[in-house]
C-alpha positions, 0 to 999 in steps of 0.5 A: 533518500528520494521516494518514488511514488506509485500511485493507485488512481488511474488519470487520462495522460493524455488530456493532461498533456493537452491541457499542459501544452495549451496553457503553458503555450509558448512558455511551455519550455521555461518549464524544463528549469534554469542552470541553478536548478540543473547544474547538479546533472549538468556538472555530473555528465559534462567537463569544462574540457567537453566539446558541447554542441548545444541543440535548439539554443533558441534564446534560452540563458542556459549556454550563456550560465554554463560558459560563465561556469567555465564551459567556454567550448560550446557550439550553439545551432537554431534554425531560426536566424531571428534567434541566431542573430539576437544571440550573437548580439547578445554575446559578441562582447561578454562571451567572444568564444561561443558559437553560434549558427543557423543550423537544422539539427536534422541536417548538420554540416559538421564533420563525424565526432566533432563533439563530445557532449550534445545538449538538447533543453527541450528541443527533442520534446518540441520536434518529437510532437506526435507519434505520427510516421512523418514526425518519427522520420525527422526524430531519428535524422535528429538522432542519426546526425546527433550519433554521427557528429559525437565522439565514441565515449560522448553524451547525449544529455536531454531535458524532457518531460518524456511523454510517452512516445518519447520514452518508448523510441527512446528505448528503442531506437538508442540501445539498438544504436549501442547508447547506454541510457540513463533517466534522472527525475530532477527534483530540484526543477520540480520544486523550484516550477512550484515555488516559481508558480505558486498560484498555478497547481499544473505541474509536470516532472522534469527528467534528464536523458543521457545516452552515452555512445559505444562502439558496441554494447552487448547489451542494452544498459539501462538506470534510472535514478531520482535526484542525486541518489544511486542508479537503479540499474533495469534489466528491462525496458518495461520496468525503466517505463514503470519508474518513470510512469509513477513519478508522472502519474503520482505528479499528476495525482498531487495536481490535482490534489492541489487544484481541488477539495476531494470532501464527498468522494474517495480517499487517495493512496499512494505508495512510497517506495526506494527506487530500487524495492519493490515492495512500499516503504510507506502507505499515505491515504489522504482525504478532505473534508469540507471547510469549516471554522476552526480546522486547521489546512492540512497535517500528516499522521503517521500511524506507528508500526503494528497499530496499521491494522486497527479498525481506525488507520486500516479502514477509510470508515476509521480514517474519516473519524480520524480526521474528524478527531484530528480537527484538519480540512486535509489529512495524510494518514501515513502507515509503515510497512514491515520489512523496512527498518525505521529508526527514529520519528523524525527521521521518517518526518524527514524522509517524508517531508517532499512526498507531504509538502507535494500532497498539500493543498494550493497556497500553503505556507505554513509548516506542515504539522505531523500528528502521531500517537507517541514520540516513536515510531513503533516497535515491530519485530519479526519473529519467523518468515514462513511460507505456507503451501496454501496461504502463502508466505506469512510472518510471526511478530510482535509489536507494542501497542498501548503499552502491550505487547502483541504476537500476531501471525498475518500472511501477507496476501493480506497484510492489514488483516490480522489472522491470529493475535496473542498478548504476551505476558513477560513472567519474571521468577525469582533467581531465574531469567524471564520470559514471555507467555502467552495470556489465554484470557486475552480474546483480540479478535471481538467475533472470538468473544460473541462466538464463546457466548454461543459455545456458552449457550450451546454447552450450558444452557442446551445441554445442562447436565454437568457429568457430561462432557460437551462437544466443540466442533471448530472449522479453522485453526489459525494461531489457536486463540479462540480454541485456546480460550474455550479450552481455558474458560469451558472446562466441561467442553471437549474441543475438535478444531480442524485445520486444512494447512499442517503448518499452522498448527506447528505456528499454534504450537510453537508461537501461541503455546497451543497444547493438545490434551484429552480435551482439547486435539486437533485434526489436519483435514480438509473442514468440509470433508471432515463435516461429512464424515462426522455426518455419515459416522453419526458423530454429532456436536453440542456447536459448530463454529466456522471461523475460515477465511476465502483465499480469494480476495476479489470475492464481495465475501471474504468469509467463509469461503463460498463452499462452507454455505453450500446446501449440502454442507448445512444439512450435514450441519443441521444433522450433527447439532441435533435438536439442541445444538448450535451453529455460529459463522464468522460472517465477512461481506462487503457485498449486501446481496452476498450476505442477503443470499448467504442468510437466506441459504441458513434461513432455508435450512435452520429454523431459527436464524439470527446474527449479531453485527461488530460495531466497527468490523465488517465481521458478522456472527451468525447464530443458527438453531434446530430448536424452534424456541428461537423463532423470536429474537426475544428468546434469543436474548433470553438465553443469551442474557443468561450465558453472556452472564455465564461466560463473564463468570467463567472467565472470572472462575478460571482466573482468565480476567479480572473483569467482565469480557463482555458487555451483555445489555449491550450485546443483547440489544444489537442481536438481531433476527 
């Protein structure tokens, strides 16, 4: 199975052609392959029994390869009658019965259906030069005469590098003319131009053009194929040129690659898809770094199933400390997608091998080593495809990573982000069969963790009194694992989380065992109309956390939405948490001004302000007060020192972990105004 590339950089084709044709010059043509590398599609669309007329022979062997095959009925025209002449010269003794004539093909004396095959190597690409109205004018006589001279049921077979131009009157001008149309990427000459040309990384794809003539055609028939695999059959032109522009851009990208060190700029992706899918079945990311002593040329990393998510493979900060650690001037980090099945390691190392060799540097000879985390490729199951009116369709699965199993929801608006993350814990009982809980004290997502230290804070430390019970206000459900924890580690808070979207709290319920009790309930309500009428019935809150993400990726602030930091909304805030209570945001921004702006804004409205920034993650927590103790960052460590150690012994207490979750000194150290 061939993989059609899709690449996401953008190239000027245009100049790319340019340079093509001006450095290949004259042999330029040599490009279009030989019959050792072409006698696959030659013998699938032509029989030793056709009547071939061969268009533009020039000198080219190809008729001579194909009538020492037995096709011994063939027609040769030029219209150069140097080249005519040498080629009768040539053949006269070997080859008696083949045919050939100075002709114009643009102006041929043939009767009508003379032929049942017409082959062109090249010709139409050095007629159809430019998108000039004088050059299509000789373009369509050549396709007139070709149609005129061919047999109801013939062939018109092309080897094209199919510019632009090329492909677009293609698709114009043959359905009109009821000819089924096919486009083959031959592989075989790509590959063999390469091994040809070792020192010289321009290459271009090669493509076959076959029209088959009807009488009528109800509709136009188009398919598009790579190599020997099966036709995908297009509905519509735009897609025939989607297919064929990949494979030419993807060309143009492992071109360059090959020619040039990338080190210092950004990382290349390209997707890998099933010529008839849509959606990609493998991901590459590849980079450079410098040369140096003792890195290896080049390897390739595929990332198992469910482990793309991780700060190292999802992000190119993480990939560059990959290919620091992995010691390779040239990495290829491969993720797989879901949706797709994969059965074996080696057979993805098979299935990938073309793509990767076409990604490696000029001049390697070497074997191309593959690095992994295992000898497998992952497990990853899907549990449920859902779809949600407001996020969109979303999945529920499990994977294995480190030896853990892992149930996350993720929607795959945004696929390499992880919404909600469960650890599932398989409980055997005796004389009973087993199965699968979910473990509370499990926290994946490390904002969840500095978050609980505020509600640790707010609940404890601000609050003392442990006769009354402590109010928890959390904007943005998800699967329920951080209100899952504080119900599980806080036994003196009472919590409210509220969600805008009713399906995920059936996804909490259901695939997170979130429970509901006189400590713990959730509402189905818009958050910021919720914060209102908590501001105007005079409900107040000990914290308010706001975990919600924007559905508009194009924005530099992913989270919150733009609306949760709206003037009006902090002040509701502000009045809800009273003098003692906390506010904390999950805080995701890409853009520095939007995150300096979106501090200001809580600056303007809290007295006291500071934020602890995840080492590896984007996610920033924001800690906001009324209470003017906080003006110096040494009162928030003070206070913070002494719930981190709370919530480590909690944890402990309620027997949710063994261990400390969190690493206070160090947390502590990081806290910034």
């Amino acid at each position: 199975m061939n993989l059609l590339p899709k690449t996401r950089e953008e190239f000027a084709q245009t100049d790319y052609w340019n340079e093509f044709f001006k450095k290949r010059g004259e042999k330029a043509f040599e490009w279009y392959g030989e019959y050792l590398e072409l006698c696959d599609q030659i013998h699938k669309y032509i029989k030793p029994v056709d009547k071939i007329l061969m268009l533009g022979c020039g000198n080219s062997k190809l008729s001579m390869d194909m009538y020492d095959s037995g096709f011994r009925d063939i027609t040769n025209i030029d219209i150069s009658p140097v080249a005519v002449k040498k080629m009768l010269e040539l053949n006269a003794k070997t080859r008696p019965d083949m045919k050939f004539l100075q002709m114009d093909a643009t102006a041929m004396t043939f009767s009508d259906e003379s032929f049942s095959v017409a082959l062109d190597k090249g010709t139409l690409d050095a007629l159809f030069v430019d998108d000039a109205k004088e050059t299509k004018l000789v373009v369509e006589n050549y396709f007139n005469e070709i149609l005129r001279t061919m047999r109801n049921g013939g062939r018109y077979v092309c080897i094209s590098l199919l510019q632009e131009h090329i492909l677009n009157f293609l698709l114009e001008f043959l359905p009109r003319h009821n000819c089924m149309l096919r486009v083959v990427h031959c592989i075989g000459v790509e590959q063999a131009n390469k091994e040809k040309n070792a020192d010289d990384a321009l290459t271009l794809p090669v493509f076959v053009v076959v029209a088959t003539k009807f009488k009528s055609l109800p509709m136009p028939i188009l398919e598009f194929g790579l190599g020997n695999d099966k036709m995908q059959r297009f509905t519509a032109s735009s897609e025939l040129i989607s297919a064929v522009s990949s494979v030419q851009k993807a060309a143009l990208v492992c071109n360059g690659l090959s020619r040039s060190n990338i080190a210092g700029h950004n990382e290349v992706t390209m997707d890998l898809h099933r010529p008839s899918e849509q959606t990609p079945r493998y991901t590459i990311h590849i980079m450079d770094q410098p040369p140096a002593r003792g890195l290896g040329k080049y390897a390739a990393f595929i990332v198992p199933q469910g482990r793309e998510i991780e700060w190292l493979f999802a992000t190119p900060e993480g990939r560059k400390k990959l290919q620091e650690s992995a010691n390779f001037q040239r990495l290829a980090v491969v993720s797989l997608h879901r949706d797709q099945i994969y059965s074996t390691l080696d057979e993805v190392k098979a299935e990938l091998a073309d793509s990767i060799k076409n990604l490696s540097p000029a001049g390697l000879s070497d074997q191309i080593p593959y690095l992994s985390l295992g000898s497998d490729v992952g497990k990853r199951e899907t549990l449920i495809c859902g779809f949600s009116k407001i996020s969109g369709d979303f999945r529920i699965e499990e994977v294995e990573a480190n030896g853990k199993t892992l149930r996350r929801l993720i929607f795959l608006s945004n696929q390499f982000v992880v919404q909600s993350e469960a650890l599932v814990k398989t409980i055997k009982i005796k004389g009973k069969k087993e199965r699968k809980k979910i473990d509370f004290g499990y926290l994946p997502c490390q904002h969840h963790l500095y978050m609980s230290v505020g509600v640790q804070l707010a609940t404890t430390l601000q609050n003392p009194r442990k006769d009354v019970t402590k109010d928890v206000l959390v904007v943005g459900l998800g699967g329920g694992g951080l209100c899952s924890f504080l119900h599980a580690a806080l036994p003196q808070a009472r919590i409210t989380a509220v969600e805008i979207d009713p399906i995920m709290l059936e996804v909490a319920e259901q695939y997170f065992e979130l429970k509901q009790d006189k400590r713990f309930h959730v509402v189905i309500d818009d958050g910021l109309a919720f914060v209102e009428r908590c501001r105007n019935e005079e409900i107040h809150f000990d914290a308010v956390l706001f975990d919600v993400d924007s559905k508009d990726l194009s924005l530099g602030m992913s989270c919150p939405p733009q609306s949760f930091l709206a003037n009006d909304i902090l002040l509701h805030i502000k009045e809800i948490i009273g003098p003692k209570g906390l506010f904390m945001l999950n805080l995701v921004c890409r853009d520095e001004t939007l995150r300096t702006a979106a501090i200001e804004d809580l600056q303007k409205v809290f007295p006291a302000v500071c934020s602890y920034k995840l080492d590896e993650d984007i996610n920033e927590v924001v800690y906001c007060a009324n209470d003017e103790k906080y003006k110096t960052v040494e009162q928030w460590r003070k206070h913070f020192g002494t719930a981190g150690r709370g919530l480590n012994n909690a944890v402990k207490d309620n027997k949710l972990a063994s261990e400390d979750a969190l690493d206070v000194a160090d947390f502590l150290s990081e806290l910034k105004i």
